[in-house]
Backbone atoms as SQL, in Angstrom:
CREATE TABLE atoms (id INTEGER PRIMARY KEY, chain TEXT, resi INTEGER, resn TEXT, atom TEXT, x REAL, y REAL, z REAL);
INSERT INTO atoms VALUES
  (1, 'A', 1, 'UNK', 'N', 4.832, -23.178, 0.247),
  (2, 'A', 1, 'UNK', 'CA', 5.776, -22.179, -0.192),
  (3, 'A', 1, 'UNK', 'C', 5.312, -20.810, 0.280),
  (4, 'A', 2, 'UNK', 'N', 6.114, -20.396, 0.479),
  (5, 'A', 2, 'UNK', 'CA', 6.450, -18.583, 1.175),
  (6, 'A', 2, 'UNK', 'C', 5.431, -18.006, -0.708),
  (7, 'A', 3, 'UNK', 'N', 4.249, -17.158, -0.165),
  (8, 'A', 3, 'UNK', 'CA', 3.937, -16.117, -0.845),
  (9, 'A', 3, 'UNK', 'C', 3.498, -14.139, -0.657),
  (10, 'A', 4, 'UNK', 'N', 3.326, -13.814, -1.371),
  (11, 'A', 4, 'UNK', 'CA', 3.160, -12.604, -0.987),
  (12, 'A', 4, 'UNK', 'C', 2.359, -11.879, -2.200),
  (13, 'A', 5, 'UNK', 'N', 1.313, -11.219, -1.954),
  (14, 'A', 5, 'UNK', 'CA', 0.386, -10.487, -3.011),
  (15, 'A', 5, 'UNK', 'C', 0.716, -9.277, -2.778),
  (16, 'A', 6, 'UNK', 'N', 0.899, -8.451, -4.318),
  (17, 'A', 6, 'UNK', 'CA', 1.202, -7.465, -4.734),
  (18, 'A', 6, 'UNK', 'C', -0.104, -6.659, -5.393),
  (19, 'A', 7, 'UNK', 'N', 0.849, -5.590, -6.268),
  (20, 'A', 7, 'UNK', 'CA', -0.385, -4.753, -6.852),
  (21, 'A', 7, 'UNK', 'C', -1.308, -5.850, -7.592),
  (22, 'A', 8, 'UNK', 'N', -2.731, -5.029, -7.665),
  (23, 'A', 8, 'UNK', 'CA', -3.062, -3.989, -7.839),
  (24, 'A', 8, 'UNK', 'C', -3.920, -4.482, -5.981),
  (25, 'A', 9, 'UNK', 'N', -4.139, -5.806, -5.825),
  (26, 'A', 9, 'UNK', 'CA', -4.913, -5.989, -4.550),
  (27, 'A', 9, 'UNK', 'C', -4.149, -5.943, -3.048),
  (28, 'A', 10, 'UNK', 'N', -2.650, -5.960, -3.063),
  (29, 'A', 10, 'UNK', 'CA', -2.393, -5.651, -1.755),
  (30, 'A', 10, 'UNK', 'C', -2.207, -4.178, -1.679),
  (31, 'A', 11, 'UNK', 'N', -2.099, -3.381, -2.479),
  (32, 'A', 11, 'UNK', 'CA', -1.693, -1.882, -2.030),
  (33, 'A', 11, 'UNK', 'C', -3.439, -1.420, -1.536),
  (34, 'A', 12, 'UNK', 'N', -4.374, -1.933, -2.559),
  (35, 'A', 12, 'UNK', 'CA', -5.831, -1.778, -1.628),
  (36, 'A', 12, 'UNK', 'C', -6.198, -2.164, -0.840),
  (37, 'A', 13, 'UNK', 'N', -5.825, -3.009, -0.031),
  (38, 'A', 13, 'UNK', 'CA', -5.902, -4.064, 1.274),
  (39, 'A', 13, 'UNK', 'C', -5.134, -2.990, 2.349),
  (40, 'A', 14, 'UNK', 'N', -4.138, -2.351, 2.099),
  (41, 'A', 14, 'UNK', 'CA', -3.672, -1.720, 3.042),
  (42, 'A', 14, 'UNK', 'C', -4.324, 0.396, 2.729),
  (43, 'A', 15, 'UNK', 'N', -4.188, 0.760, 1.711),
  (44, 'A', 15, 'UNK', 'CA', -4.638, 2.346, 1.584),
  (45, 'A', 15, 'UNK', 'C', -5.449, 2.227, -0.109),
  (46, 'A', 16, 'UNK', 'N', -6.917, 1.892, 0.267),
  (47, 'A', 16, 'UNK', 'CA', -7.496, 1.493, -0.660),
  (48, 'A', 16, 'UNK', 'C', -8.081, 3.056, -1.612),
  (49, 'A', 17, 'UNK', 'N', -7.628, 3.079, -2.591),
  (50, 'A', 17, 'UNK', 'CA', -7.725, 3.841, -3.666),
  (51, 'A', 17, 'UNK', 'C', -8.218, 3.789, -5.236),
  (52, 'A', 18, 'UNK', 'N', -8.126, 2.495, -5.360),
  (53, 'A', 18, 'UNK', 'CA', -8.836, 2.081, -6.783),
  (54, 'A', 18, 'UNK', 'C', -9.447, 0.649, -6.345),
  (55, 'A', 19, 'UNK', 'N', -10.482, 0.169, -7.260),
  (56, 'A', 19, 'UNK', 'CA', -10.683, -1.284, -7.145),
  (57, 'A', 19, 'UNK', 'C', -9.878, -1.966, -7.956),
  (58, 'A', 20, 'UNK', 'N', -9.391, -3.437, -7.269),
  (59, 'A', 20, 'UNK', 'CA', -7.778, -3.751, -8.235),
  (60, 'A', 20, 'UNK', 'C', -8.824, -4.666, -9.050),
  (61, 'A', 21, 'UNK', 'N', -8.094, -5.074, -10.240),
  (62, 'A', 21, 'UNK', 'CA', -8.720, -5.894, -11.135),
  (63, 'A', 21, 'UNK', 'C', -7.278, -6.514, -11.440),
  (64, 'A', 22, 'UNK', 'N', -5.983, -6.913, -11.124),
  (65, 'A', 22, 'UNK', 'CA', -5.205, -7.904, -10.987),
  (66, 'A', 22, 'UNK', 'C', -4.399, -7.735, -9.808),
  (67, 'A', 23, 'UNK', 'N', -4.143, -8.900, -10.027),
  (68, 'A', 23, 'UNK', 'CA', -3.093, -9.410, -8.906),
  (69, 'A', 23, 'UNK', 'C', -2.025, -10.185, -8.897),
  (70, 'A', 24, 'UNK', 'N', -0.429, -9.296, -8.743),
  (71, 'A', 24, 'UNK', 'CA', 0.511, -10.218, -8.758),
  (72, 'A', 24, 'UNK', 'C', 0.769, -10.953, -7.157),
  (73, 'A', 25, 'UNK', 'N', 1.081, -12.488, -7.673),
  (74, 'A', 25, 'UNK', 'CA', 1.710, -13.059, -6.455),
  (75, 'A', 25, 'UNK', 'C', 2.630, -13.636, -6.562),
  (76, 'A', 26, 'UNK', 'N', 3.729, -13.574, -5.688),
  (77, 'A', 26, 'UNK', 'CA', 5.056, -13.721, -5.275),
  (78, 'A', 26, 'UNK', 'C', 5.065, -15.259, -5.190),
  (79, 'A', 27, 'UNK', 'N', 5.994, -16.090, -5.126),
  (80, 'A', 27, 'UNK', 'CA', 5.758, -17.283, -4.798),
  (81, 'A', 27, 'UNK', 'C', 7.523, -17.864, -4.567),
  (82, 'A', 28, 'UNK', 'N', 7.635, -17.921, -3.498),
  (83, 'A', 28, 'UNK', 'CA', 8.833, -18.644, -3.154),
  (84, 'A', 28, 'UNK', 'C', 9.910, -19.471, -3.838),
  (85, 'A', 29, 'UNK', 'N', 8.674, -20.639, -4.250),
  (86, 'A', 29, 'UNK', 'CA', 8.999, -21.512, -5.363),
  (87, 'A', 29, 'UNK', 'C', 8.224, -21.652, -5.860),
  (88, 'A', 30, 'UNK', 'N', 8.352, -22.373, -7.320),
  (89, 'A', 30, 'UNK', 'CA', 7.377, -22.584, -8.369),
  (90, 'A', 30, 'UNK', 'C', 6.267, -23.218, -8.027),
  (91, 'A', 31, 'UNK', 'N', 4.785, -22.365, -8.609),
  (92, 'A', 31, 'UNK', 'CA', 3.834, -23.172, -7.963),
  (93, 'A', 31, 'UNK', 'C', 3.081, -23.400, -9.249),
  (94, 'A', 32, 'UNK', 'N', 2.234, -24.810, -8.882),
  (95, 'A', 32, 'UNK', 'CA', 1.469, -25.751, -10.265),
  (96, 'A', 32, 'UNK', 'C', 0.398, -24.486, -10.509),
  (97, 'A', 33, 'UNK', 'N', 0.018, -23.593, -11.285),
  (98, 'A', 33, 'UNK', 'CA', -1.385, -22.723, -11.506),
  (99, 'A', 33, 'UNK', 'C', -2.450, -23.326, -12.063),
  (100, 'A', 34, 'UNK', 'N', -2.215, -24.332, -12.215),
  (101, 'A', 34, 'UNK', 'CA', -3.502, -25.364, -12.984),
  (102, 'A', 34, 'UNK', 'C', -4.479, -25.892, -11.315),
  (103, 'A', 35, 'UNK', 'N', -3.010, -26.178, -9.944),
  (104, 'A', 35, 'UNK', 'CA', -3.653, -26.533, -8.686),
  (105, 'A', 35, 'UNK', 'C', -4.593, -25.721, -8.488),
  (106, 'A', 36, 'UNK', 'N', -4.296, -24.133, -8.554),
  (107, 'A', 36, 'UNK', 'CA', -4.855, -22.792, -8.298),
  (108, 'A', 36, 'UNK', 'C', -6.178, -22.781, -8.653),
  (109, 'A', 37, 'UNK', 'N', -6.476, -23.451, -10.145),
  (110, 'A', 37, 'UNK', 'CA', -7.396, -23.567, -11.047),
  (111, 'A', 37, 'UNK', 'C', -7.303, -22.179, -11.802),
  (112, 'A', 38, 'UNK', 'N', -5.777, -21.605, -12.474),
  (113, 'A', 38, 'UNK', 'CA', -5.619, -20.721, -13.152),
  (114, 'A', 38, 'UNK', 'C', -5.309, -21.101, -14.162),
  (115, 'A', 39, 'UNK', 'N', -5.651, -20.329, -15.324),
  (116, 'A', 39, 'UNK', 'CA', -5.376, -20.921, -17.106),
  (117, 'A', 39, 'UNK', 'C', -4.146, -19.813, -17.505),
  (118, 'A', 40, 'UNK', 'N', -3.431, -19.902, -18.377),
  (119, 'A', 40, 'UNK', 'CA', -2.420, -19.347, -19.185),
  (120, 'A', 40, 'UNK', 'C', -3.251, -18.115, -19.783),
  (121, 'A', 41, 'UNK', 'N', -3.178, -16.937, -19.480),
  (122, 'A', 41, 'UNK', 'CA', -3.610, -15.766, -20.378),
  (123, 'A', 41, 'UNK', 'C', -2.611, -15.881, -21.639),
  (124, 'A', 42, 'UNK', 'N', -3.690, -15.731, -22.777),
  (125, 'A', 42, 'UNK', 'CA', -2.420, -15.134, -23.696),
  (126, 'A', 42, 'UNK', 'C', -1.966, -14.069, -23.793),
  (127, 'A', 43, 'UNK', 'N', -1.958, -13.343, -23.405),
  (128, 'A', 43, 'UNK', 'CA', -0.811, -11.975, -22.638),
  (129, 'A', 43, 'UNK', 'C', -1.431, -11.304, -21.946),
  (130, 'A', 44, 'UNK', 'N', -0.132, -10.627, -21.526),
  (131, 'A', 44, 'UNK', 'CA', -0.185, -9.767, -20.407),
  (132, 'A', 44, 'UNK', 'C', -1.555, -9.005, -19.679),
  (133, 'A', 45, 'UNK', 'N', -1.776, -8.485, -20.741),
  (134, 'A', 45, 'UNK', 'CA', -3.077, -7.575, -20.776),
  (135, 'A', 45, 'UNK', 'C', -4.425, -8.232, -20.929),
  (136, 'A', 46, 'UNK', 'N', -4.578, -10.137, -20.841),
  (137, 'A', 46, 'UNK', 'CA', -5.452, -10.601, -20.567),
  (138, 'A', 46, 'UNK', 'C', -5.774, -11.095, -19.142),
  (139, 'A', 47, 'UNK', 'N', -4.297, -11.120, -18.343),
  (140, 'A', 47, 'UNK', 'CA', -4.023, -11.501, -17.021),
  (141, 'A', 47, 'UNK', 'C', -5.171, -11.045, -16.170),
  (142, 'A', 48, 'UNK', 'N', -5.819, -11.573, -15.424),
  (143, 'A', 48, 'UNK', 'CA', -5.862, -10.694, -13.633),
  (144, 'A', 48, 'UNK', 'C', -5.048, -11.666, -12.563),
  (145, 'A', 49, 'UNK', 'N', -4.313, -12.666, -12.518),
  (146, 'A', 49, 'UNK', 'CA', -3.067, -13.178, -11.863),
  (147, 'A', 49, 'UNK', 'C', -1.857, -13.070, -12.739),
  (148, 'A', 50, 'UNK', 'N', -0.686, -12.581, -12.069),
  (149, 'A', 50, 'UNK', 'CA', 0.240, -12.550, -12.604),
  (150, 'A', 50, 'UNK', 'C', 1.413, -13.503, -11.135),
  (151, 'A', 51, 'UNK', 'N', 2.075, -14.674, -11.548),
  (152, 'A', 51, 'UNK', 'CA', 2.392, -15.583, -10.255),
  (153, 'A', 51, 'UNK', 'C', 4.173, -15.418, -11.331),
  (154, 'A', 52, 'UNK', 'N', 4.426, -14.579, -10.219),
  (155, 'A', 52, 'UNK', 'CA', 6.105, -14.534, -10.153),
  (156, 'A', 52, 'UNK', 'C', 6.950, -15.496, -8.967),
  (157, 'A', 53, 'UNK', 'N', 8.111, -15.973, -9.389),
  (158, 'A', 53, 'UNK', 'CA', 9.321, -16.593, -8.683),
  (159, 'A', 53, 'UNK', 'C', 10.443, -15.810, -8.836),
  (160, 'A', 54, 'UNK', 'N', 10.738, -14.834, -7.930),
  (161, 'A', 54, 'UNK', 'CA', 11.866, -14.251, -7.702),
  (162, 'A', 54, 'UNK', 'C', 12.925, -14.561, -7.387),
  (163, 'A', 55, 'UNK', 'N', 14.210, -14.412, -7.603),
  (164, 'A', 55, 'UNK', 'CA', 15.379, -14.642, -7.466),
  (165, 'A', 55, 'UNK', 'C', 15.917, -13.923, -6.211),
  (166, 'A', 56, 'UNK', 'N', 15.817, -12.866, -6.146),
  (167, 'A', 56, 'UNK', 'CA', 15.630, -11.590, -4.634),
  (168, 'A', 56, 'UNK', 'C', 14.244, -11.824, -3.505),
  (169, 'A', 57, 'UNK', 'N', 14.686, -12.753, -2.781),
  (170, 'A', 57, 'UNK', 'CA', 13.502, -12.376, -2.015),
  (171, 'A', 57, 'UNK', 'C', 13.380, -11.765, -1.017),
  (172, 'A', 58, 'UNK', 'N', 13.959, -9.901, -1.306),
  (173, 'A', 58, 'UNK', 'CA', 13.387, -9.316, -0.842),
  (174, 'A', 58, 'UNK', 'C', 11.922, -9.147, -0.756),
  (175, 'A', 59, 'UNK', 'N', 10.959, -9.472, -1.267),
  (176, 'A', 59, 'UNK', 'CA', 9.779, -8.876, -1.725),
  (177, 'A', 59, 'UNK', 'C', 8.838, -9.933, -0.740),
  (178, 'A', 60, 'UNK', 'N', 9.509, -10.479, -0.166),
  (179, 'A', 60, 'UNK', 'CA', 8.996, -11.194, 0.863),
  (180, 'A', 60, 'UNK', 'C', 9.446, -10.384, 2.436),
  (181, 'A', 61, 'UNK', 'N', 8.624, -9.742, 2.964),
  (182, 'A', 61, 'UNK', 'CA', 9.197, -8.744, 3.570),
  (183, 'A', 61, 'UNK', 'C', 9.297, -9.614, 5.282),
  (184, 'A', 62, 'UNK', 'N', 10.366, -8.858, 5.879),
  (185, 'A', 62, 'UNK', 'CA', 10.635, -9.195, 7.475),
  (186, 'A', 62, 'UNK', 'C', 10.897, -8.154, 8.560),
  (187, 'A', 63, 'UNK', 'N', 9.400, -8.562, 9.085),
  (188, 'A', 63, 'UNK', 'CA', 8.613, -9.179, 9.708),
  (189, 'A', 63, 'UNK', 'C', 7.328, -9.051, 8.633),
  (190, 'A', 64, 'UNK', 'N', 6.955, -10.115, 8.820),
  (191, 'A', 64, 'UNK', 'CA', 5.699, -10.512, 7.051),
  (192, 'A', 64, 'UNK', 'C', 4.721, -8.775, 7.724),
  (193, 'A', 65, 'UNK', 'N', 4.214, -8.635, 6.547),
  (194, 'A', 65, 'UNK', 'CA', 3.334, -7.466, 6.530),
  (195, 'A', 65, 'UNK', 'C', 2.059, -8.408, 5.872),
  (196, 'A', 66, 'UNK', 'N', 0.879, -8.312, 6.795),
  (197, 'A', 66, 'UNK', 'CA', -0.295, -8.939, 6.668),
  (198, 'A', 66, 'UNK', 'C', -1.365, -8.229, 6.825),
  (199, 'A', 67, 'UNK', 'N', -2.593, -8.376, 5.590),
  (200, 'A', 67, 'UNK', 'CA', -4.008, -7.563, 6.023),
  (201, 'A', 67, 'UNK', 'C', -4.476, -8.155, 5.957),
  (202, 'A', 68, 'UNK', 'N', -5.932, -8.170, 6.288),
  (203, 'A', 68, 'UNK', 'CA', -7.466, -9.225, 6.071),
  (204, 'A', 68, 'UNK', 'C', -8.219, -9.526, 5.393),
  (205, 'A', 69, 'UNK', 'N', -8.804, -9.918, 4.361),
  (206, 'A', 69, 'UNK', 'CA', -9.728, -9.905, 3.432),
  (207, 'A', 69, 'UNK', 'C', -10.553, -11.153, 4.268),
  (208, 'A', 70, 'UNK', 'N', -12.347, -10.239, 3.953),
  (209, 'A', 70, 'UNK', 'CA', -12.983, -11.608, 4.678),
  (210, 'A', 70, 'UNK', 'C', -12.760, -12.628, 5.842),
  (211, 'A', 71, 'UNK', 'N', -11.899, -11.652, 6.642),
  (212, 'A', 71, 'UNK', 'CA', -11.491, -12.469, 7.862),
  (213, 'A', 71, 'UNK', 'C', -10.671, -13.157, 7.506),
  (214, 'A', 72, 'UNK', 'N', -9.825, -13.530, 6.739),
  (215, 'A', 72, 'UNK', 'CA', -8.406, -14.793, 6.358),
  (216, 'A', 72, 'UNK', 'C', -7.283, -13.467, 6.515),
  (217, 'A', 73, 'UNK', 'N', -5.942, -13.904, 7.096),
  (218, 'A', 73, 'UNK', 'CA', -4.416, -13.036, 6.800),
  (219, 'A', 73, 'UNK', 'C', -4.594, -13.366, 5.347),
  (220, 'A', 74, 'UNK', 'N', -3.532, -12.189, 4.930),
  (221, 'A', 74, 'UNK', 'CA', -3.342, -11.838, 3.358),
  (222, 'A', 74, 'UNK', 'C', -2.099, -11.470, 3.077),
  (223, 'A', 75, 'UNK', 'N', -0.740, -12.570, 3.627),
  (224, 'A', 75, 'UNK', 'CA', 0.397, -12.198, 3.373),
  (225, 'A', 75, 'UNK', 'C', 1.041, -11.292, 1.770),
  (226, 'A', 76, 'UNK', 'N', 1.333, -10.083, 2.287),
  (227, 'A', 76, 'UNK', 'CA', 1.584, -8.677, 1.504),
  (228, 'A', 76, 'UNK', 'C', 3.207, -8.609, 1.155),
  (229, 'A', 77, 'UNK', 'N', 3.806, -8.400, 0.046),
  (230, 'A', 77, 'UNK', 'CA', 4.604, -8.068, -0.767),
  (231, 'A', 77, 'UNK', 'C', 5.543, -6.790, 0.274),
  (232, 'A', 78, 'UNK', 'N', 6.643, -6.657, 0.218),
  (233, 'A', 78, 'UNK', 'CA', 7.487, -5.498, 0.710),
  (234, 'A', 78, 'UNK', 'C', 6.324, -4.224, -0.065),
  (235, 'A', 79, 'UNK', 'N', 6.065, -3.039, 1.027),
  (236, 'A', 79, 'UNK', 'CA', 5.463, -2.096, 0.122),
  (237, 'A', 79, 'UNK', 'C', 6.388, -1.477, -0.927),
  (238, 'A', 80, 'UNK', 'N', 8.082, -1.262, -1.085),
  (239, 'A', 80, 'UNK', 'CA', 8.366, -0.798, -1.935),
  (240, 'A', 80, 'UNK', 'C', 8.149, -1.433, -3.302),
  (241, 'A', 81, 'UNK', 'N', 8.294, -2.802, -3.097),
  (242, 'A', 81, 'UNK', 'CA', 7.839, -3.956, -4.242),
  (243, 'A', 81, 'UNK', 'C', 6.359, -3.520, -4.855),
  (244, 'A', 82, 'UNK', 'N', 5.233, -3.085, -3.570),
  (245, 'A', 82, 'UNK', 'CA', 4.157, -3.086, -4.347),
  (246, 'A', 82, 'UNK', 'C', 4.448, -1.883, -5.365),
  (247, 'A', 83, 'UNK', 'N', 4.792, -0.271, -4.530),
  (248, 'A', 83, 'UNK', 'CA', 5.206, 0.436, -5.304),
  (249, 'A', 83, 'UNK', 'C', 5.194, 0.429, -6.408),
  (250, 'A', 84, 'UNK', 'N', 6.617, -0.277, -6.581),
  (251, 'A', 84, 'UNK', 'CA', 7.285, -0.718, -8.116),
  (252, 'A', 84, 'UNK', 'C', 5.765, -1.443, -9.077),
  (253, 'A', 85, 'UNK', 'N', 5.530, -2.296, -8.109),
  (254, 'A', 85, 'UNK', 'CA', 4.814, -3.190, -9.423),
  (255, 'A', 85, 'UNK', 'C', 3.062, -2.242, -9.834),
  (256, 'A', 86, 'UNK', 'N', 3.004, -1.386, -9.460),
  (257, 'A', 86, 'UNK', 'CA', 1.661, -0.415, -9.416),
  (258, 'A', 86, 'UNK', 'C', 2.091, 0.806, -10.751),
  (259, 'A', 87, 'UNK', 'N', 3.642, 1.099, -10.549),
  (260, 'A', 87, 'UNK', 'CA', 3.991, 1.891, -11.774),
  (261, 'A', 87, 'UNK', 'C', 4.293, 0.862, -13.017),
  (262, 'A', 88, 'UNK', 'N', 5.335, -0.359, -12.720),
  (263, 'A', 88, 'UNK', 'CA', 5.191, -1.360, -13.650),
  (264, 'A', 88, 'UNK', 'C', 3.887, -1.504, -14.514),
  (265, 'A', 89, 'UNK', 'N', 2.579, -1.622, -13.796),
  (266, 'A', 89, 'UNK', 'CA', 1.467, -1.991, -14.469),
  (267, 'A', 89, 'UNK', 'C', 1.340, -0.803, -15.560),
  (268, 'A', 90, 'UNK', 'N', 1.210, 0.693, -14.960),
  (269, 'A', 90, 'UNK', 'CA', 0.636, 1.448, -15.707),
  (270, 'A', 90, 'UNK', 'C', -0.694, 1.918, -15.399),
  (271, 'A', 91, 'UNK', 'N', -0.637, 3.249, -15.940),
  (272, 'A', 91, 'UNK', 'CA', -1.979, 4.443, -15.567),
  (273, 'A', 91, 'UNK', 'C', -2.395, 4.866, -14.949),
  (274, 'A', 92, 'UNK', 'N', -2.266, 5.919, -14.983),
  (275, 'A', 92, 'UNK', 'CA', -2.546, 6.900, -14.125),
  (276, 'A', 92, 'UNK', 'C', -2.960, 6.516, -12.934),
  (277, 'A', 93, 'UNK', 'N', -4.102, 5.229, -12.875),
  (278, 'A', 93, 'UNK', 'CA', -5.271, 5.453, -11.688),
  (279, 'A', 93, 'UNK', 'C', -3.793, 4.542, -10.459),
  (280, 'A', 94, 'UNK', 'N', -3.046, 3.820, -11.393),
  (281, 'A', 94, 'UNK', 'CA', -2.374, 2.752, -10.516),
  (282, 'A', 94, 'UNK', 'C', -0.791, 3.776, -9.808),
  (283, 'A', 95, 'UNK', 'N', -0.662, 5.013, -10.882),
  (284, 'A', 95, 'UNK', 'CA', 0.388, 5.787, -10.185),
  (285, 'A', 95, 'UNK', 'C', -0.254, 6.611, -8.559),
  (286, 'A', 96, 'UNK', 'N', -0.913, 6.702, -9.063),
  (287, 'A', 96, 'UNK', 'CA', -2.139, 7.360, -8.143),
  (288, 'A', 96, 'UNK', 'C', -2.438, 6.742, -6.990),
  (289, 'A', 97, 'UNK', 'N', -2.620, 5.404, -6.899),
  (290, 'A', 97, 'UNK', 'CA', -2.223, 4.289, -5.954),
  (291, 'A', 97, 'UNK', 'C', -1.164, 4.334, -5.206),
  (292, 'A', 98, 'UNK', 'N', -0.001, 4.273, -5.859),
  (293, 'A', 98, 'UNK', 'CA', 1.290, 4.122, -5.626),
  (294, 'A', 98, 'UNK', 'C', 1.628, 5.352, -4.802),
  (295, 'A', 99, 'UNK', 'N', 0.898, 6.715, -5.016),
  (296, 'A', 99, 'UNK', 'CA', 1.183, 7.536, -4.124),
  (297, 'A', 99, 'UNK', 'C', 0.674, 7.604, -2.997),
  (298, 'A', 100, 'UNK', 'N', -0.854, 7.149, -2.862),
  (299, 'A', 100, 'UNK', 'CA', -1.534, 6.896, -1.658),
  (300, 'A', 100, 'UNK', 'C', -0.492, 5.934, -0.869),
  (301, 'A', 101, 'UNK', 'N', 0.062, 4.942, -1.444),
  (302, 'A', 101, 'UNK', 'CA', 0.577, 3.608, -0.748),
  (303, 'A', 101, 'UNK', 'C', 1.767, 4.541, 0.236),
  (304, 'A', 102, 'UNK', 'N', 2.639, 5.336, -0.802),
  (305, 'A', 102, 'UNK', 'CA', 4.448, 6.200, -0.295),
  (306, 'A', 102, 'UNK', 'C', 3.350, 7.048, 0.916),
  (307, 'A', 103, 'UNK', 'N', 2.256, 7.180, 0.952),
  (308, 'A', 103, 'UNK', 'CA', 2.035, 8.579, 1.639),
  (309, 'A', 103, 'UNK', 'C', 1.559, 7.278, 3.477),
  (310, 'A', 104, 'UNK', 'N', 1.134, 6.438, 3.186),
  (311, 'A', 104, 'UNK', 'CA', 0.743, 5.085, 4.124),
  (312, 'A', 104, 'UNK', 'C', 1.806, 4.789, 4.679),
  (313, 'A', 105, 'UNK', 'N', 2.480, 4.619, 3.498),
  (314, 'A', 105, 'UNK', 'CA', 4.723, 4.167, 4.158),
  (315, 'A', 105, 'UNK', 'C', 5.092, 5.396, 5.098),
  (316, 'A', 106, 'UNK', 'N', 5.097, 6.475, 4.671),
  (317, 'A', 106, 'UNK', 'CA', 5.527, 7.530, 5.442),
  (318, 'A', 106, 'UNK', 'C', 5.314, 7.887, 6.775),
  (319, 'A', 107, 'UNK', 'N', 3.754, 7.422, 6.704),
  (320, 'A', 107, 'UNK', 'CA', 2.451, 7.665, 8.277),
  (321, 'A', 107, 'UNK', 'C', 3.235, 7.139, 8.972),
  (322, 'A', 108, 'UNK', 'N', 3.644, 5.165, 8.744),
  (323, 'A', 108, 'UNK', 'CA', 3.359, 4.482, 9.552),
  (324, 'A', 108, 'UNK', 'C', 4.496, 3.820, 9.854),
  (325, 'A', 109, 'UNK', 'N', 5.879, 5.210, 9.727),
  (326, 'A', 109, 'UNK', 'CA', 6.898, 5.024, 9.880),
  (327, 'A', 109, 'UNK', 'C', 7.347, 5.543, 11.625);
């Protein structure tokens, strides 16, 4: 299945500004998180994966936007998506992000 990583680790993969401590990922279709070897947080605010199935898949962007971690591609989220999901999270340090990211969009237009 088609994925794509979002805040807080793809907007640092591309204009790194904070160290992320979660990570949403996109997922085409529904994927098993137990395969992953991920457990059920009991909420939100225990998460560091957050694995969304979108209905819009815009957020799967075209032509894929890819960075590197450790030498592997790191298929990346539409940046306006990361955007969004960096103010979604909350605080300051992640709005703060989100502006480094608009100011990266702008460059590398």
């Amino acid at each position: 299945t088609r994925i794509a990583v979002s805040a807080d680790v793809g907007p640092d993969l591309i204009a790194p500004w904070r160290s992320p401590t979660l990570a949403i990922v996109y997922a085409e279709h529904v994927i098993d998180a137990a395969s992953l070897r991920l457990v059920r947080a009991k909420s939100r605010s225990d998460a560091n994966v957050i694995l969304r199935v979108p209905e819009d898949t815009s957020v799967f962007r075209s032509p894929p936007l890819e960075a590197e971690l450790a030498g592997a591609p790191i298929p990346l989220a539409d940046e306006v998506q990361m955007i969004w999901d960096l103010h979604d999270l909350g605080g300051d340090d992640r709005v703060e992000a989100a502006g480094e990211l608009k100011k990266w969009l702008l460059r590398s237009r």
